[in-house]
C-alpha positions in Angstrom: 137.7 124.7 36.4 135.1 124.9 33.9 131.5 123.2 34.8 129.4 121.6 32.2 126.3 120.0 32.2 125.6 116.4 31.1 121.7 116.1 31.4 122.2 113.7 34.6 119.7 114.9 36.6 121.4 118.1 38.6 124.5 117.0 38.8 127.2 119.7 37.6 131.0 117.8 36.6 133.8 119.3 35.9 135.7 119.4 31.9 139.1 118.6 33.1 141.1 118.0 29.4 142.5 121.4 29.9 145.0 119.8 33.0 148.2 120.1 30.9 147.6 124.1 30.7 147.3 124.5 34.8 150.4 122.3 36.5 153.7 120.9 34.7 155.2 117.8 35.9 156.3 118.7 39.4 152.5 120.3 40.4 153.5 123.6 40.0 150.2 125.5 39.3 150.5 128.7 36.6 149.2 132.1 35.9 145.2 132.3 37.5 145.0 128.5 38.2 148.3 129.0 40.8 146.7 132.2 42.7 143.5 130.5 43.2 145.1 127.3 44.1 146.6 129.5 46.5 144.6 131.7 47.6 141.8 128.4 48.6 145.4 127.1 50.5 145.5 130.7 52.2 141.6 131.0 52.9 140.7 127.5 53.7 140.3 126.6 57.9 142.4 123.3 57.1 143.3 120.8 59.6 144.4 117.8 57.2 147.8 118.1 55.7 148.0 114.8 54.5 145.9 112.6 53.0 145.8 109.1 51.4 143.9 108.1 48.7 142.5 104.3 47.9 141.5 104.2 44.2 142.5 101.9 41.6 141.6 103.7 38.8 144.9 106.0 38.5 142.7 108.6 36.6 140.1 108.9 38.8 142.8 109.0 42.1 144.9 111.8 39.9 142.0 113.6 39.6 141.1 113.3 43.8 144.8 114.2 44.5 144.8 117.7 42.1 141.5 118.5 43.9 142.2 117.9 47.7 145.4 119.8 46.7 143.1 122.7 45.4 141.3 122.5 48.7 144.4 123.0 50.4 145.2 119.4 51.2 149.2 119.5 51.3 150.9 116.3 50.4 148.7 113.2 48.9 149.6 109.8 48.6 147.7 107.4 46.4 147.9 103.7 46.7 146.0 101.7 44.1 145.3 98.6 45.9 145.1 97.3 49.7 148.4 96.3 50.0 149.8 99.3 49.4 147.1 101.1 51.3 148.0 98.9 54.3 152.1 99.7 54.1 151.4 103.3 54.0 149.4 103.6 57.3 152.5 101.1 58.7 155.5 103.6 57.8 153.5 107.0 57.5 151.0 109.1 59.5 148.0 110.7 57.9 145.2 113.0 58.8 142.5 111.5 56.5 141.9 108.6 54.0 139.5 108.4 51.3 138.9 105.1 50.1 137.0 103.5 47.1 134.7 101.0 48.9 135.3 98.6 45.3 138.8 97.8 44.5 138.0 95.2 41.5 137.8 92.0 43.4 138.0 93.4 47.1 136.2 95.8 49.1 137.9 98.4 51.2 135.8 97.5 54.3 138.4 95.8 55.9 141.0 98.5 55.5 138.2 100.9 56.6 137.9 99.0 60.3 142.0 99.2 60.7 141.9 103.1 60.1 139.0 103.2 62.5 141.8 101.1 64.9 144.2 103.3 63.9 142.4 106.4 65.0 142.4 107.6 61.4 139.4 109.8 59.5 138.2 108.3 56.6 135.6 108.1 54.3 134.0 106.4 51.1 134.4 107.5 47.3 131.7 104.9 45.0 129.7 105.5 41.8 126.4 104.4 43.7 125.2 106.9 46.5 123.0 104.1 48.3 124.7 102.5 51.4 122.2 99.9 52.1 124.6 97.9 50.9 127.5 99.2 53.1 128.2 97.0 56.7 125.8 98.3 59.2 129.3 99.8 61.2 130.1 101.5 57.8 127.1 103.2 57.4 127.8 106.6 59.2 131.3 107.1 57.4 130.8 110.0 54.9 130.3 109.3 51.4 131.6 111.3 48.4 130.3 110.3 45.2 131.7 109.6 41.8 132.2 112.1 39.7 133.3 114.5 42.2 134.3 118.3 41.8 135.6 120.7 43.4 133.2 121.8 46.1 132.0 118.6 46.0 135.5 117.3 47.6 135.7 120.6 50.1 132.4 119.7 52.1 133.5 116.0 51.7 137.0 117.2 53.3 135.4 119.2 55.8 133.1 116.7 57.0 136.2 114.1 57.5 137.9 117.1 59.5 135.1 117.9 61.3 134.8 114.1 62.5 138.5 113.8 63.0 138.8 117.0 65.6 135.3 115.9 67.6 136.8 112.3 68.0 140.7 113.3 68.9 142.2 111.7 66.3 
């Protein structure tokens, strides 16, 4: 990955248009982009092996699932609205969700309350890094914000282990 900077403030994001070159259709990584991917697998302290994603922009949740797999997440499942969000926790188990609090017309606070039900870590993805806004029980949830990188998503995935293994889930 190759950091540039835009001039927004000290923000660092990521050039991703070089994708094609690193992964071919079934997400096998090649040449140096493979041994690093595995080699963060092989060095990371990981307890999440599967994660779901929340995002209807498919671009943006593409680009979440290629990083948490960087980070050594191992299988990803993306569900681009709340019904589909909502089926996967109902037939499959997962360690973490990260959810984008604005789905177009909905919110994902709802959802957010059933994972907490569910026993399930989660936490927020938005463009805005204010939480004023958020429900005063959403508050605490860790918050990644948009446009993410790399280490970016491995503090936010640490955090969201961290919280799963002090509260049992």
């Amino acid at each position: 990955m190759r950091p540039s900077q835009h001039g927004w403030g000290n923000a660092v994001h990521s050039t991703r248009a070089d994708d094609w070159r690193r992964r071919d259709r079934c997400g096998k990584y090649y040449g140096a982009w493979r041994r690093q991917a595995h080699a963060c697998r092989g060095g990371a302290d990981m307890t999440v092996q599967r994660a779901l994603i929340l995002e209807d922009n498919l671009i943006i949740a593409m680009e979440a699932e290629e990083i948490l797999r960087l980070v050594g997440v191992e299988e990803v499942e993306i569900a681009s609205n709340l019904e589909q969000a909502v089926n996967a926790i109902h037939t499959d188990h997962y360690d973490f969700a990260m959810l984008d609090v604005n789905l177009g017309e909905s919110m994902s606070f709802g959802f957010a309350r059933l994972l907490v039900e569910r026993g399930i870590a989660f936490g927020f993805v938005s463009g805005y890094s204010d939480t004023l806004d958020f429900p005063a029980d959403l508050r605490h949830v860790p918050l990644l914000n948009k446009p993410f990188d790399e280490a970016a998503m491995r503090v936010f995935v640490d955090k969201l282990s961290s919280a799963s293994r002090s509260s049992g889930m």
